[in-house]
C-alpha positions in Angstrom: -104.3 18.4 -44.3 -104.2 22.1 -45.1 -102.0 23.1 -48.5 -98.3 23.2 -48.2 -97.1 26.7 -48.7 -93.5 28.1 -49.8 -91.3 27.7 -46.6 -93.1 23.8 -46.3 -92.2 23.5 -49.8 -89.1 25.5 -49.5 -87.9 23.2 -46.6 -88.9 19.7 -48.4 -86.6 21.1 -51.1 -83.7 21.2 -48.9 -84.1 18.0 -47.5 -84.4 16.3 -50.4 -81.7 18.3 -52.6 -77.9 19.3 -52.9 -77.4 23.2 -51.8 -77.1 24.4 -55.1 -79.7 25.6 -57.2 -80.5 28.1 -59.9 -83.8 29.4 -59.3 -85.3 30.4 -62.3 -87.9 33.0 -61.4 -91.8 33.8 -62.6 -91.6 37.4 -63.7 -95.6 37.5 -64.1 -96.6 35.7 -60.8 -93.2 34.9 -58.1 -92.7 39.2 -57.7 -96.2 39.0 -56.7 -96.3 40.0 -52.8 -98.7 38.6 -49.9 -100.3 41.4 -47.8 -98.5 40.3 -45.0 -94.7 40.2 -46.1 -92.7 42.8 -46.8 -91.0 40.5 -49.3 -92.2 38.9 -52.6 -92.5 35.1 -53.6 -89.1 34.7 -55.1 -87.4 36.9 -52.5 -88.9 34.6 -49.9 -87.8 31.4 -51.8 -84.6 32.1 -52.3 -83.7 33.9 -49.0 -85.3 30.7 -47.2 -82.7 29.0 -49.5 -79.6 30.8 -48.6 -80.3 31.3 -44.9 -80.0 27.1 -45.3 -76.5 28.0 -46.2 -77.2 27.3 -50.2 -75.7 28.8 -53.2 -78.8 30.4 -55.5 -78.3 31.7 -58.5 -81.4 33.7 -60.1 -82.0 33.5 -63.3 -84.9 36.2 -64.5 -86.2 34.4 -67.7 -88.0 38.2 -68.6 -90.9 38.2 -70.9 -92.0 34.4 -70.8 -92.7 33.4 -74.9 -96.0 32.3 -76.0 -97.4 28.4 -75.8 -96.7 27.8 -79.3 -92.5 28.3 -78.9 -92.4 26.5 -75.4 -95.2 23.5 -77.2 -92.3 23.1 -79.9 -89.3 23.7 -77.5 -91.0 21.1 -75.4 -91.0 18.4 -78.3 -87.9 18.9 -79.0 -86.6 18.2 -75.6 -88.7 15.3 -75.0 -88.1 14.2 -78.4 -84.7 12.8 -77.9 -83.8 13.1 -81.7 -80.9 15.8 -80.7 -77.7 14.9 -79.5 -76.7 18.2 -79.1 -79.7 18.5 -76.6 -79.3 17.0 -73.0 -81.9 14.1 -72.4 -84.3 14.8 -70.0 -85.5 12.3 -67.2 -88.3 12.5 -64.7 -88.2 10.6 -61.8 -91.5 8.6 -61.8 -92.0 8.4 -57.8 -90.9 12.2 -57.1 -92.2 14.0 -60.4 -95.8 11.8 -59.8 -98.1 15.6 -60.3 -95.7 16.7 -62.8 -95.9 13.9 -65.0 -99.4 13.9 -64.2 -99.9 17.1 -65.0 -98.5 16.9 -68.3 -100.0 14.1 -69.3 -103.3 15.6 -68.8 -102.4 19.2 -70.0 -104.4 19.7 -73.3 -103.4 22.0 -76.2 -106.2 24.3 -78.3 -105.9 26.5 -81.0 -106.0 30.5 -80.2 -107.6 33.4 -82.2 -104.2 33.4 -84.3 -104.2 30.0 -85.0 -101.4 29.5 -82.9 -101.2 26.6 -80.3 -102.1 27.4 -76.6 -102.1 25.4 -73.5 -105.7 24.7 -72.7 -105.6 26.1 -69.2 -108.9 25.5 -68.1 -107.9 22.7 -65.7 -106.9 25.1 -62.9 -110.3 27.0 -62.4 -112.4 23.7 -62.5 -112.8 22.6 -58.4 -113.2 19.2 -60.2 -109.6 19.1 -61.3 -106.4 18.8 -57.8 -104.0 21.2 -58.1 -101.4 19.3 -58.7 -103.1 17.8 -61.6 -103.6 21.2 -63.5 -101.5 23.2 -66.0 -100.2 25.1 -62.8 -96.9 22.3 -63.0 -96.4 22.4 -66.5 -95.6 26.2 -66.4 -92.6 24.9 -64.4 -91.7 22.6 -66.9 -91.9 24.7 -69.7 -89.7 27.7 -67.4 -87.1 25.1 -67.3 -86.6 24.3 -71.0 -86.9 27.9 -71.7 -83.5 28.1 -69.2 -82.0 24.9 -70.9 -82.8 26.9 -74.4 -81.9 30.5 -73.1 -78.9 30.4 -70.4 -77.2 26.6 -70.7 -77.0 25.7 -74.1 -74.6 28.4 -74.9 -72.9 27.7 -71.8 -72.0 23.6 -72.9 -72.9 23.5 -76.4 -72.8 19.0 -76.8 -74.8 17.7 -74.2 -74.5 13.9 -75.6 -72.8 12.7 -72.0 -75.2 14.7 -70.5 -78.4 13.9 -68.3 -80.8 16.6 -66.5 -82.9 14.2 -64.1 -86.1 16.1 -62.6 -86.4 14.6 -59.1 
C-alpha cells in the first residue's frame, strides 16, 4: 500500500473529527513547497480543511525552542502534578504510532550538555515511520501551544481534559 499523503491524511482527519481545529503550523518544514504545487504544506492542509466547510485557526508557533525546554515542558504535562495544567490523554487505539513513537524516542546529551532528542530513528530504513521521532515533533508542537497560546487564555485547567484521538 503506497504512503498516505496530506489530502489522504487531510481527509481521514475530517472523518474522524469535529470541524474545528487550530492548526498549529511547522515553520521549519510545513512552508516547505512540492515542485508541483503552487501552494505550501500548511496552505494545502488547511485550505483542504476549510473547503470541508471547517473553521481553522493557525497558530505560527515561530522559532520552535530547543529539546531541552520541550523535554521538560513535556514532563511536566505528562507529569500530572499540576492542577493548574490540563491532563493530557491519548487514545490508546487511535494515538497507537504516537505512543509508539514516544515510547521509543531516546534522549542524548549535546555538545552543550543540554538534552536532545536522539533523532537517529528516522534515517535508519530499519526503523517504520511511524515509529520514529517524526510524531513526537507533533507532540511536543502541541504542548509548546498549550504552554504558548492556551494557558493564558484559561489559566485553571483542573475540570479540564485535552484527549489526543
Amino acid at each position: 500500500m503506497p504512503p498516505k499523503l496530506i489530502n489522504d491524511l487531510t481527509d481521514q482527519l475530517i472523518e474522524y473529527h469535529e470541524p474545528q481545529f487550530i492548526f498549529i503550523q511547522d515553520s521549519e518544514w510545513g512552508n516547505a513547497r512540492r515542485p508541483d504545487s503552487d501552494m505550501t504544506y500548511n496552505e494545502q492542509f488547511a485550505e483542504r480543511l476549510r473547503k470541508a466547510g471547517w473553521s481553522v485557526k493557525i497558530v505560527n508557533m515561530g522559532r520552535v525552542p530547543p529539546h531541552q525546554t520541550r523535554y521538560h515542558l513535556a514532563h511536566e504535562f505528562l507529569g500530572e502534578k499540576d492542577s493548574r495544567l490540563p491532563a493530557i490523554r491519548f487514545n490508546k487505539y487511535n494515538c497507537k504510532d504516537i505512543l509508539t513513537a514516544m515510547s521509543l524516542a531516546p534522549v542524548k546529551q549535546g555538545r552543550d550538555g543540554q538534552i536532545m532528542k536522539d533523532k537517529s530513528s528516522e534515517k535508519k530504513l530499519t526503523v517504520p515511520g511511524q515509529e520514529a521521532t517524526h510524531f513526537t515533533d507533533t507532540v511536543d508542537l502541541h504542548f509548546l501551544s498549550i504552554d504558548k497560546h492556551i494557558l493564558h487564555i484559561q489559566p485553571d485547567f483542573s475540570d479540564f481534559m485535552l484527549i489526543s484521538a
